[in-house]
N, C-alpha and C positions, 0 to 999 in steps of 0.2 A: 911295470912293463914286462918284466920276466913272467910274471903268473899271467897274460895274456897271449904272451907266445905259445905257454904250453897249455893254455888253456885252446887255441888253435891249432897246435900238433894233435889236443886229443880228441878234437870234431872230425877234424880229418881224418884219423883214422876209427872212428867210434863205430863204425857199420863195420867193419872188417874185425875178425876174431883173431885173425892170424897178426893181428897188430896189436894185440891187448900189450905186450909188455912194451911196445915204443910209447904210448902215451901215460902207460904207469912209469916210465922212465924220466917221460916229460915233466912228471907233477912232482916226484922226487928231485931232479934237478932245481926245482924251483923253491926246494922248502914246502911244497904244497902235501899234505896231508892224505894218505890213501882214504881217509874216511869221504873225501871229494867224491871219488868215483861213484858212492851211492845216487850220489845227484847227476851222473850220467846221462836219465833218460830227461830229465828236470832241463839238464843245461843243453842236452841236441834240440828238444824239444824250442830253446830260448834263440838259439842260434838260428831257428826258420820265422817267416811269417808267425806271428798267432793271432788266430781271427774265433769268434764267440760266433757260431750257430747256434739251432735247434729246430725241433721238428716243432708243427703247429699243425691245426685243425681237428676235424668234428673227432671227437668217442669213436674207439672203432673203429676207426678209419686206416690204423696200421702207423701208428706214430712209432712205439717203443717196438715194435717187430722191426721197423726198419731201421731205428739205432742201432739195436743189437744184431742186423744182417749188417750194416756198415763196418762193425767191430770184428765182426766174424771174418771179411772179405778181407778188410787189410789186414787182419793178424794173420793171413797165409803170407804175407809178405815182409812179417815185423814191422811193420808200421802202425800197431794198435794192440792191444789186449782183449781177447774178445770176452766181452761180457754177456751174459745172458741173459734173455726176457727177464725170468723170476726174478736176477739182479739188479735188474733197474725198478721194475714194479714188485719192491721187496719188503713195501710196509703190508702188515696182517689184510686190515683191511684192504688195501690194492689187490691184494690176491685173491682175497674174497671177492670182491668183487668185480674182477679182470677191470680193471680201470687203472688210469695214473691219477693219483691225488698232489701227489708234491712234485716240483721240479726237480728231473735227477739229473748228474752231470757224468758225463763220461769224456774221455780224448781218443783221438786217435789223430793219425799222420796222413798227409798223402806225402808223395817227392817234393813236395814246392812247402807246402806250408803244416804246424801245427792247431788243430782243431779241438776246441774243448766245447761240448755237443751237450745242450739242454735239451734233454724230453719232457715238453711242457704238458700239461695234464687238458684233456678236452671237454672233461663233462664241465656242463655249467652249472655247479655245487663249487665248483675249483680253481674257476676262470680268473680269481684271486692272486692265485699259485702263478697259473699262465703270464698275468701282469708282471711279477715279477721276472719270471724267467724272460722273458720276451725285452723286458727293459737292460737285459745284457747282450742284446744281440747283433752281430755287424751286418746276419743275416739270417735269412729264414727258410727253413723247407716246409711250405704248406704243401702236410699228407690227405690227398683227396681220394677217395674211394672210387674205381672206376664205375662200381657195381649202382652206387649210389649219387655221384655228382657231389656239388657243395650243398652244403647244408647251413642248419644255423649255426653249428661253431666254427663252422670254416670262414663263416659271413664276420662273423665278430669278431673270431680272431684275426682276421685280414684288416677290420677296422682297427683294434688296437695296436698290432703292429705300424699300421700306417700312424696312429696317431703318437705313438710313443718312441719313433723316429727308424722304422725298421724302411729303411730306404730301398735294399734288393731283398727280394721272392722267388725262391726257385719250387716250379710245381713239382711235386713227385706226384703220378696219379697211379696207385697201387690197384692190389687183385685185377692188374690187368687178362689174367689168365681164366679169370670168370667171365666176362664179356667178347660182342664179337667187335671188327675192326669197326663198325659204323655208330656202335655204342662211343667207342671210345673215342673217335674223330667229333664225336657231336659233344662229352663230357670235356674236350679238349679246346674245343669252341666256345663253350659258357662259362668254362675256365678264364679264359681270354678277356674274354664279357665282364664279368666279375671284377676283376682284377683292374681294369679301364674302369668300372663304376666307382670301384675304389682309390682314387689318383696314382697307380702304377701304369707302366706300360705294358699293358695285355699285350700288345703285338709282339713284342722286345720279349717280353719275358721266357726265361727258358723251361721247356716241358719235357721231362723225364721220365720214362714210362717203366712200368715193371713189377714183378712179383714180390714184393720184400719177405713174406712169408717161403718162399721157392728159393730166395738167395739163402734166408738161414738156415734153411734145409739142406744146402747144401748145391743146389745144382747148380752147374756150370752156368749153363745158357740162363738162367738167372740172374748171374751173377754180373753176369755182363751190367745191368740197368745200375748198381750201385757202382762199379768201375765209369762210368758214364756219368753218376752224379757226383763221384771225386772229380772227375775232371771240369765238369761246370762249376762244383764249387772255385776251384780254382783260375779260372778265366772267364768268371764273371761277377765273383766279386771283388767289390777292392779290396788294395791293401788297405787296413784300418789305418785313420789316424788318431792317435792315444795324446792326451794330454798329461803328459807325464812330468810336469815342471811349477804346476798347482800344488797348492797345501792337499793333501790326502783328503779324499769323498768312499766312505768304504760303508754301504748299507748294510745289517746285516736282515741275511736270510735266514737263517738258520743257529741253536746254538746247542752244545751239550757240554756234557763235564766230560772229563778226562780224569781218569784216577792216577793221584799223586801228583797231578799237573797240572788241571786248573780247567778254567771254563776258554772253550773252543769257540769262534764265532763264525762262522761259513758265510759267503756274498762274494760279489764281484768287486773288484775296484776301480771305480765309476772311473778317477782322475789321480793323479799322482803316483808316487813311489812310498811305498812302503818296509821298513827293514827294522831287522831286530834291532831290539832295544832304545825303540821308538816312543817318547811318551806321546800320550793321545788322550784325549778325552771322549765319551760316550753320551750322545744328547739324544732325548725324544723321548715321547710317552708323558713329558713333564719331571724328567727324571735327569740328572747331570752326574756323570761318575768319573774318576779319574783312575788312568787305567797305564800300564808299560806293556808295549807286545814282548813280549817274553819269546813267539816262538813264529816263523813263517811258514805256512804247509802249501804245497802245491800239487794233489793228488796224491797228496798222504806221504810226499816226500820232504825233507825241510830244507827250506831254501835262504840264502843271505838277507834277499828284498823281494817285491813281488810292483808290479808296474802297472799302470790304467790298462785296465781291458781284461786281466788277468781273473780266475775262478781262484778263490783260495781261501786258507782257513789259518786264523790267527790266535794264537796263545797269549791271552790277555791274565796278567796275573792283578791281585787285590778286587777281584769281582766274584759276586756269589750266583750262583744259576737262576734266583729267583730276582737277579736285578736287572736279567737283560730279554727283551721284548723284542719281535722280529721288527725289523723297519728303524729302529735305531741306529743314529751314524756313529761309527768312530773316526773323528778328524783330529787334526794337531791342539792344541789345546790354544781356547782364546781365538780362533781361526773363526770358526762357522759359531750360529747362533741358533736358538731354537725360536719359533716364533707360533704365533694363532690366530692370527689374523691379517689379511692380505687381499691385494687387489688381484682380479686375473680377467682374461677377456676368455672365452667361454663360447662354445657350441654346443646347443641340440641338436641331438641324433632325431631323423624323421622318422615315424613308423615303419616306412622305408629300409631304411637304413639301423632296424632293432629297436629303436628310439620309441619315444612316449607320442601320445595321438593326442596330449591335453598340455596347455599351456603349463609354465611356471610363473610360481609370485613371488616376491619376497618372503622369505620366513623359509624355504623349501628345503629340508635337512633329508641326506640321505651319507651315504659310507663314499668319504672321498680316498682315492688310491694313489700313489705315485711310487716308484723307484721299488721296496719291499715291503712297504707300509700300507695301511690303510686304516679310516678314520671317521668318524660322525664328522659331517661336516654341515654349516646351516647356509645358506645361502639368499643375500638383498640383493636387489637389482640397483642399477644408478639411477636415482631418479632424472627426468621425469618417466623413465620407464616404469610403468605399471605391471608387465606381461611379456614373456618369450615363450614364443610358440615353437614348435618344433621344425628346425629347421633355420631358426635365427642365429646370429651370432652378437653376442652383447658383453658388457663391463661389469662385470661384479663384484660385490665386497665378499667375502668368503672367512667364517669363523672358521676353530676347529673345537673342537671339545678340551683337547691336551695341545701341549707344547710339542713342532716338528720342528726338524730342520729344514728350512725353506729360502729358495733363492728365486731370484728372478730368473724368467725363463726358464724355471722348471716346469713341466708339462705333468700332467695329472687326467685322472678318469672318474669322472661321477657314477656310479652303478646304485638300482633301486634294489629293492629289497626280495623283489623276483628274483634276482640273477641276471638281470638285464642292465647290458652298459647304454645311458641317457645320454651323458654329455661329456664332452671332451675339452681341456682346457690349457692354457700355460699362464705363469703366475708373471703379473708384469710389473707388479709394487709392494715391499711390503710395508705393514703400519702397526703402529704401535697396539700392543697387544691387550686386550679385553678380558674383563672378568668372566669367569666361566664357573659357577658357585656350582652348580648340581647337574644341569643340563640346558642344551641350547636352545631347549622352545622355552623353560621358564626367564626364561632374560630378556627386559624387555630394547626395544629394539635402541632407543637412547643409551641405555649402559651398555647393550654389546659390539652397535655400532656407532662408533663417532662418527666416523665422516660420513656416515649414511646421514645421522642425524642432525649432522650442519648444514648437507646441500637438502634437507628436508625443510627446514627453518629456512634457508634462506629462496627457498622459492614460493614455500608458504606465505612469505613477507611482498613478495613484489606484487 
């Protein structure tokens, strides 16, 4: 109760310098440790709102310009640390080739709430990356080019948000400074349009306009458009609600080693609470490891626990860098299970809509996606379905190659081998798991699917 108080005295006064030694007073009276105060900006940061953004849409279109003008804006106010272009798109090749490849994560504040801001990647070579990051999000700023209107990643990406549960869309429509007012009234209308194609409310929806390139330059009257998109972040979308009372769901995205200290695992955490010296185990890929988090990081700061909803990176000791694979979970041990075969009900995308212009059959294998993962996946239809055209929506049994962690009502993405996402899905049963010897076109369909192959005999028979 005492380490609460003055954990209280030190929020209160933690924006004020002139107060530094009454809440270094506070944490001494308590027995509490001046090494606390490093977690500072960790624990004001805990004490607001914390909600997962990020920017979305086409290449080019001003995604990571306008993270790093967000960063720039509110660090004149201490509310953020401003980061720069080069530092978000700061793998070789991204700079080689001005593009984002990986999801990068940044935070920053406004008054009301804590923001931890994915720049998801736009070229469709990447759109991988974007799945992921996008499956952490409570919401989304799709960057649309005024110069150019939406496009096809803007189109896709608005799809996979929708399908992967990104409920609000806030439009920023950028280089507004290159266009005249009737350009941008008409790119703001098809905006609208778009958005209403895709199950949002085009009307409702809020539209942002502005230079993001001009705000990290510096100019005032720039700046204003990101000041205006803090505040709609903030009054319009919700508070998140986090399920923090679940066994731990922690995908990873990302992992490295650490010298002297072990291997790092970066991702969100889908559900529950996390804290040191947790044991845990690591499932997927076909692989089971047992694992203690040794360490909690939140922005490179280390923290007690880390909660649903939170970006963070975990010190996992007794694991070697060549045993962990992205898209792998760490949950409590004995909790979740890995599985490869399951039931899911299932959409094509119409041509329309990115999607294929030729039916599917049973046998149909292409790279299935879900949470940070993705996977060869083969796909039977239920008989008596012979065919889903594009555009249907149907029941299907669903191998995978390897062993994932998989629950009901997890939602997933089918994408071909173009770069193009086909179908959309959520998993509604799962079933006992199938031999998978080499690959999933040589299996024939009695060994890899049973219950295809029961309601195949038993309608055979009537």
């Amino acid at each position: 109760m005492a380490t609460s108080v003055a954990l209280h005295k030190f929020y209160r006064h933690l924006l004020s310098k002139s107060d530094f030694p009454k809440f270094i007073s506070a944490f001494s009276t308590c027995n509490v440790s001046f090494a606390a105060a490093k977690n500072a900006p960790v624990a004001a940061a805990r004490a607001k709102v914390h909600c997962n953004v990020g920017t979305i849409g086409h290449v080019d279109h001003g995604k990571t310009t306008l993270t790093a003008a967000i960063t720039r804006v509110q660090a004149k106010t201490g509310l953020a640390k401003f980061v720069a272009y080069d530092q978000i798109d700061k793998a070789p090749e991204e700079q080689r080739r001005g593009i984002t490849i990986n999801a990068t994560h940044v935070e920053y504040d406004s008054p009301l709430r804590h923001y931890a801001h994915t720049d998801c990647p736009g070229h469709r070579d990447y759109v991988k990356n974007m799945i992921s990051g996008t499956s952490q999000m409570d919401g989304a700023i799709l960057v649309v080019a005024a110069t150019d209107g939406h496009m096809p990643q803007t189109r896709e990406h608005l799809l996979l948000a929708k399908q992967i549960g990104v409920s609000h869309i806030i439009v920023f429509l950028n280089k507004t400074d290159l266009v005249d007012l009737e350009t941008l009234e008409l790119c703001e209308i098809e905006m609208r349009e778009l958005l209403t194609d895709y199950g949002y409310d085009g009307l409702a929806t809020p539209v942002v306009s502005g230079s993001a390139l001009k705000a990290l330059e510096g100019d005032l009257e720039a700046e204003k458009c990101i000041a205006k998109l803090m505040d709609v972040l903030d009054s319009y979308l919700p508070e998140p609600r986090r399920d923090t009372t679940s066994p731990f769901l922690f995908p990873i995205e990302n992992a490295f080693s650490v010298a002297q200290r072990g291997i790092v695992a970066i991702g969100t955490l889908v559900r529950g609470r996390i804290k040191k010296g947790d044991s845990a185990e690591i499932l997927g890929h076909g692989s089971e490891l047992k694992t203690v988090i040794a360490d909690v990081q939140v922005f490179r700061q280390s923290v007690p626990f880390v909660e649903a909803g939170q970006n963070c990176g975990l010190l996992l000791r007794n694991v070697k860098p060549d045993q962990l694979d992205r898209g792998m979970i760490v949950c409590p041990p004995k909790i979740s299970k890995a599985y490869n075969h399951f039931k899911a009900q299932l959409y094509f995308l119409t041509k329309h809509e990115g999607g294929r212009n030729k039916p599917v059959r049973s046998g149909y294998q292409q790279q299935m996606f879900s949470y940070t993962w993705n996977m060869e996946a083969r796909i039977d239809l239920r008989p008596p379905m012979e065919m889903l055209m594009p555009g249907d929506n149907g029941e299907v049994y669903v191998a995978l190659r390897k062993h994932m962690v998989l629950e009901p009502q997890q939602r997933f993405t089918i994408r071909e081998a173009n770069q193009s996402t086909v179908a959309t899905g959520v998993i509604t049963s799962l079933l006992p798991d199938v031999l998978v010897e080499k690959t999933l076109s040589k299996v024939s369909d009695a060994d890899l699917l049973n219950e295809v192959a029961k309601e195949v005999k038993t309608k055979r028979g009537k």
